[in-house]
N, C-alpha and C positions, 0 to 999 in steps of 0.2 A: 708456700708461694706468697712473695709480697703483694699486697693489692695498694697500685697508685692511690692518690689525693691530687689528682689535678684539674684547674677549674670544671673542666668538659664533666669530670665528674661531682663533684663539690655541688652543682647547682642543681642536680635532677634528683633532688629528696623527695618533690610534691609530685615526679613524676613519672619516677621510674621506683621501682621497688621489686624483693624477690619474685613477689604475688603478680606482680604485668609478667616478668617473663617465663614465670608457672603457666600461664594463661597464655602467651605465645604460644608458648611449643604445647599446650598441651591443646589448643584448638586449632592448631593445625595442622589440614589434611593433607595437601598439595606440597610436596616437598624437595627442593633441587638438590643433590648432595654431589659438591666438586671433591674432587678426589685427585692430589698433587701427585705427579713425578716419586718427589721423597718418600711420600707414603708405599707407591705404587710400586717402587723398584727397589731395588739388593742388589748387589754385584754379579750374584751370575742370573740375573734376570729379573722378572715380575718378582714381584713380593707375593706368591699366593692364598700365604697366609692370610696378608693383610685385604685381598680380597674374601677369602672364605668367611673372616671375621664378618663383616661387612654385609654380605649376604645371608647371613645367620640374623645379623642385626635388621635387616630390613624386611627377612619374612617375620620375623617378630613382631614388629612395628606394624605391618601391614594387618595382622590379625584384629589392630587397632581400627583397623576404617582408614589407614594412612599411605597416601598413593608417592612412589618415591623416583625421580627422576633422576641418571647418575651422569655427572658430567666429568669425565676419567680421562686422565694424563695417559701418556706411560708409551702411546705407538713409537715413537721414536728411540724413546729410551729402551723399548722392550729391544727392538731393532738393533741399537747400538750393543746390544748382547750379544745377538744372536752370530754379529760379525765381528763380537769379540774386537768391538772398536773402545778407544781409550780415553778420547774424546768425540766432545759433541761437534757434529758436522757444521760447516759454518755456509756453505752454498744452499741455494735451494733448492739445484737437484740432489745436493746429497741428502738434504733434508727428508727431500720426498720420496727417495729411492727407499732409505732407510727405516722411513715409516711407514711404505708401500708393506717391509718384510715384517715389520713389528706390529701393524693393527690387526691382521688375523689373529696372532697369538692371545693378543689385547681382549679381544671380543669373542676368542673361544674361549680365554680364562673365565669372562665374566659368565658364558653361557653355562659353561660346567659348573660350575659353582650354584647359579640359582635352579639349576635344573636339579638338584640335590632335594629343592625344598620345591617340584615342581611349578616351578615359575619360570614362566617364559621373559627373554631381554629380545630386544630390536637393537641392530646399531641404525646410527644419524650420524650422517657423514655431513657438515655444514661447511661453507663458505660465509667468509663477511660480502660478498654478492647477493645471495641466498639470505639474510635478511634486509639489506641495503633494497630490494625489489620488492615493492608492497605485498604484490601479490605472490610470489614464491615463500613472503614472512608469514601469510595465512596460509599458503598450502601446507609451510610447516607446521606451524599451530595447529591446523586443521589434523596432520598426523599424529603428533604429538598426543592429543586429546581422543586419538582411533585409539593408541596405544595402549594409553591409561584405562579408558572406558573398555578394554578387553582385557584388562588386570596386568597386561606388559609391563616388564619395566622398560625405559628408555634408557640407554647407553650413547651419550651423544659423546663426539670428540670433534675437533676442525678437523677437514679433509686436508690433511698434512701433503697428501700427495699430488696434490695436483695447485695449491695453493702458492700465491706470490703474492708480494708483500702490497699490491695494492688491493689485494681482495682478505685480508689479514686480520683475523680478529684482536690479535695482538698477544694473547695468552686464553689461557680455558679460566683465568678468574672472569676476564670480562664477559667471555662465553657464558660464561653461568648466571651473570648479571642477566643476558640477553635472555638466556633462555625462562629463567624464573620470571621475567616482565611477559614472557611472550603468554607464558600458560596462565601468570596472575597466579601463580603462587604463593603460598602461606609465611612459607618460612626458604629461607637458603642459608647451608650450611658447608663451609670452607675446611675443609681439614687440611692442615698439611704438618711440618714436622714441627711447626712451635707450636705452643698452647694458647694463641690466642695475640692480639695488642699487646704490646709493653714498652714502658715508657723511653727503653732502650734497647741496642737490640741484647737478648739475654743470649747470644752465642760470644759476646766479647766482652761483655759488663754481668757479671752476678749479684752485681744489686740493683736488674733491673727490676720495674715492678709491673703486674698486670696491669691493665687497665680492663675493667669488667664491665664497661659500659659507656657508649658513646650517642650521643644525640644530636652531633653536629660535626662538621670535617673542617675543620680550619689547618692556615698552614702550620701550629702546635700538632696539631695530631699527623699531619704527613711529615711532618722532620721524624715523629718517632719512628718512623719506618723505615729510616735506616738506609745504607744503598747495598746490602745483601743481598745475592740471587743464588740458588742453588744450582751444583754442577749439570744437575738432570731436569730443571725447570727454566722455562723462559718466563717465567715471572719472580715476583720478589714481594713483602709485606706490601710495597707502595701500590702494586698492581691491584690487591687482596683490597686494600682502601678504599681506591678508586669503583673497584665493581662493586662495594660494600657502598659508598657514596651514590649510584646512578643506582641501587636497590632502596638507598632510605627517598629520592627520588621518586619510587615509583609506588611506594608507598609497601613496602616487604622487609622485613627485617632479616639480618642477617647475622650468621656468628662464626666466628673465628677460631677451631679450636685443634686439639691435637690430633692428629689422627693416627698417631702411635698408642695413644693410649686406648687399653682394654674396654673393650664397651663403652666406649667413646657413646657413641648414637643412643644406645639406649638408654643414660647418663642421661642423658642430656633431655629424652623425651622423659623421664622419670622426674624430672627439675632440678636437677644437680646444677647450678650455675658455675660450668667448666666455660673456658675461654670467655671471648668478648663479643656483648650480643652490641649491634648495631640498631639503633631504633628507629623506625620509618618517620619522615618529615608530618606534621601534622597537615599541611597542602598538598598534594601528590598529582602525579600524571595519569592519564583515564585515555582508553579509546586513540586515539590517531597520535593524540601526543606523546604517549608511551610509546608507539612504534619511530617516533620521529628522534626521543631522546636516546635510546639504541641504538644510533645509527654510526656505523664504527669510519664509514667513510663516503660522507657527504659529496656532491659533484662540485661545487667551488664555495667560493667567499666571498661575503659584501662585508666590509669595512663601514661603519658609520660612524657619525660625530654623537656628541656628546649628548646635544636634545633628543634624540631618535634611542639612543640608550637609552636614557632616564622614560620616556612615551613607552616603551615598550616594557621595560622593568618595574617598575613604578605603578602606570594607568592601564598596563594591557593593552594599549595600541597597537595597531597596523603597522607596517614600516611603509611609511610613506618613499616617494623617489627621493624627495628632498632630502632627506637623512643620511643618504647614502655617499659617502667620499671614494668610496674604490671597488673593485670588481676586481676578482681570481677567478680562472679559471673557466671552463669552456662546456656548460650546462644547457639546457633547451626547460622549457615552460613544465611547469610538478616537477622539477629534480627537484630533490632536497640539497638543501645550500646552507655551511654556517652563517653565521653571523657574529661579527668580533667589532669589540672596541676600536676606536683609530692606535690605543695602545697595544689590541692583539689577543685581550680578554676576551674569552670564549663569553656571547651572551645568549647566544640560541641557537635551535636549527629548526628552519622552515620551507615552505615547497613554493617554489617561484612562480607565477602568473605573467612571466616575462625571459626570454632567452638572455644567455650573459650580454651579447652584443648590441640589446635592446636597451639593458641596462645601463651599459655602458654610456650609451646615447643621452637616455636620461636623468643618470644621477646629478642629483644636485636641484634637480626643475622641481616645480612645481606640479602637483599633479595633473592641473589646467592643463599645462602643457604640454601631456603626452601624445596626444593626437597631432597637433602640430607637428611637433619632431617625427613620431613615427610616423604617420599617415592615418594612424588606426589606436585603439586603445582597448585594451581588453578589460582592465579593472584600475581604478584611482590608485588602488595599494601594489605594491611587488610583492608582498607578503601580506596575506591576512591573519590575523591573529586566532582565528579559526584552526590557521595552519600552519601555527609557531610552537614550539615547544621550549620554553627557558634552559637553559644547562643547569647540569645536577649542580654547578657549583652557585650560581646564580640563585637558584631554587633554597640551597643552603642557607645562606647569607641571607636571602630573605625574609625565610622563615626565624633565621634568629635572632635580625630585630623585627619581628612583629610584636 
């Protein structure tokens, strides 16, 4: 296999080497493992194989002190078997109808399997609602960690069937982003049917090349991604980036690797350097900010100018009123609300101390001035920085010019 030479990797000699990611995987315990469509499905159904592999690999691993959460494709596509369908359903209730018949199979495959090596699984049926609500995001967490701490594995997938697309996590790569911030996980590992990054995509170029390591996401590394999506998957490489990018974010590394290949996972914890590890930002997300960057669908937008950018990126400031040139969408006081460039640039997402209608009122004043206008004033700031959280791309770019 070729291995690139491209900047992203050329510069990480003093900082990346075999020995840090022997030391990765080998210290850690807490482990997310996504599990694609491609891996997970064959023509007349589940791949069971590629599950029994899988569960072979992980009660091994486990004998290690190593606790493994599995975040598995496949309800819909199992579905799309079972009714002998030839394409993937494009409505929502077909979607849900479909996955409705396909996650039992899904989640009894998973249970037969570990029950082999007496290991009990749980399924987590999630909604992008279900972490988008503070407290439903720690009663999950809260589960999650019952799970763990009685040896379970966890089997999480999106609740396919009863999901629409404003409650949507968008694909199980970003799921698995969410879930590994949620538990503060060690390591998250992405198998699907390529081996990793490459600098093209290698299903229509064969001279593409690895890329074996990455420590920053610019847009060179998302053009490699190609615009491929698999027949049995609603995600693609760019997807795989993105939740690999809000994982170096939260300070989690992440890697990219085959999941056709033979003892993929145990490779992998042995220190084989198969696929592409992703390296966590040396600044990271902690505590409320981590659950704020997560957040797959915010209740609306403020727009601001260019000073209130640089204040808030730059010096860690508040977002004052003045800052603010526009207002989306129809929010009340703690929603969580992005926050964009007047050009549309994601630069955070934070919990308002003001309803959109209020803001609306006062964007642009000065903060003297909120009591005036409103009648009342609850805090100087619309946003405190206490309860801002920057965007994983923001986050990026800042750490690599520090």
């Amino acid at each position: 296999m070729k291995i690139a030479k491209l900047p992203t990797t050329e510069k990480v000699t003093d900082k990346y080497s075999s020995s840090l990611r022997k030391k990765i995987v080998s210290d850690a315990r807490r482990i997310v493992i996504k599990i694609g469509s491609a891996v997970l499905t064959r023509e007349d159904g589940l791949n069971l194989v590629a599950i029994a592999r899988t569960c072979d690999q992980i009660a091994r691993l486990r004998e290690e002190g190593r606790e493994f959460i599995i975040v598995s494709s496949g309800a819909i596509s199992a579905g799309m078997r079972k009714l002998s369908m030839s394409r993937r359903p494009r409505s929502i209730t077909e979607k849900q109808a479909v996955a409705a018949i396909g996650q039992s199979s899904l989640i009894q495959a998973w249970e037969d399997q570990f029950d082999i090596y007496r290991i009990k699984a749980a399924q987590i049926l999630l909604t992008g609602d279900d972490l988008n609500n503070r407290r439903r995001y720690l009663n999950a967490r809260n589960t999650l960690n019952k799970l763990l701490s009685w040896g379970v594995v966890p089997v999480v997938n999106e609740n396919d069937t009863v999901v629409v697309e404003e409650i949507k996590f968008g694909d199980n790569d970003n799921l698995s982003a969410l879930i590994a911030g949620m538990v503060n996980a060690d390591l998250l590992i992405n198998l699907t049917d390529i081996e990793g990054l490459f600098d093209r995509d290698p299903h229509e170029d064969s001279d593409a090349c690895l890329l074996p390591v990455i420590t920053k996401i610019d847009s060179k590394i998302k053009k490699c991604a190609g615009k491929s999506c698999g027949l049995l998957g609603t995600g693609g490489m760019l997807s795989k980036i993105l939740a690999a990018q809000k994982c170096m974010a939260m300070g989690i590394p992440m890697i990219i690797a085959g999941g056709e290949l033979r003892d993929i996972l145990t490779n992998i914890f042995a220190g084989h350097e198969l696929g592409t590890i992703f390296l966590p930002l040396d600044t990271h997300y902690h505590g409320k900010k981590q659950w704020l960057v997560q957040l797959s669908n915010p209740k609306g937008r403020l727009y601001l100018d260019d000073g209130a950018v640089k204040a808030i990126v730059e010096r860690g400031k508040s977002l004052l009123p003045i800052g603010i040139v526009k207002v989306e969408g129809s929010f009340g006081v703690g929603d969580p609300v992005e926050c964009l460039s007047k050009e549309g640039s994601s630069v955070g997402t934070g919990l308002v101390n003001y309803r959109a209608s209020e803001i609306e009122k006062i964007k642009g004043k000065k903060s003297t001035e909120i009591e005036k206008i409103l009648g009342f004033k609850y805090s100087d700031e619309v946003i405190h920085r206490d309860n801002f959280a920057l965007s994983p791309e923001v986050m990026d770019l800042k750490t690599s010019n520090a």
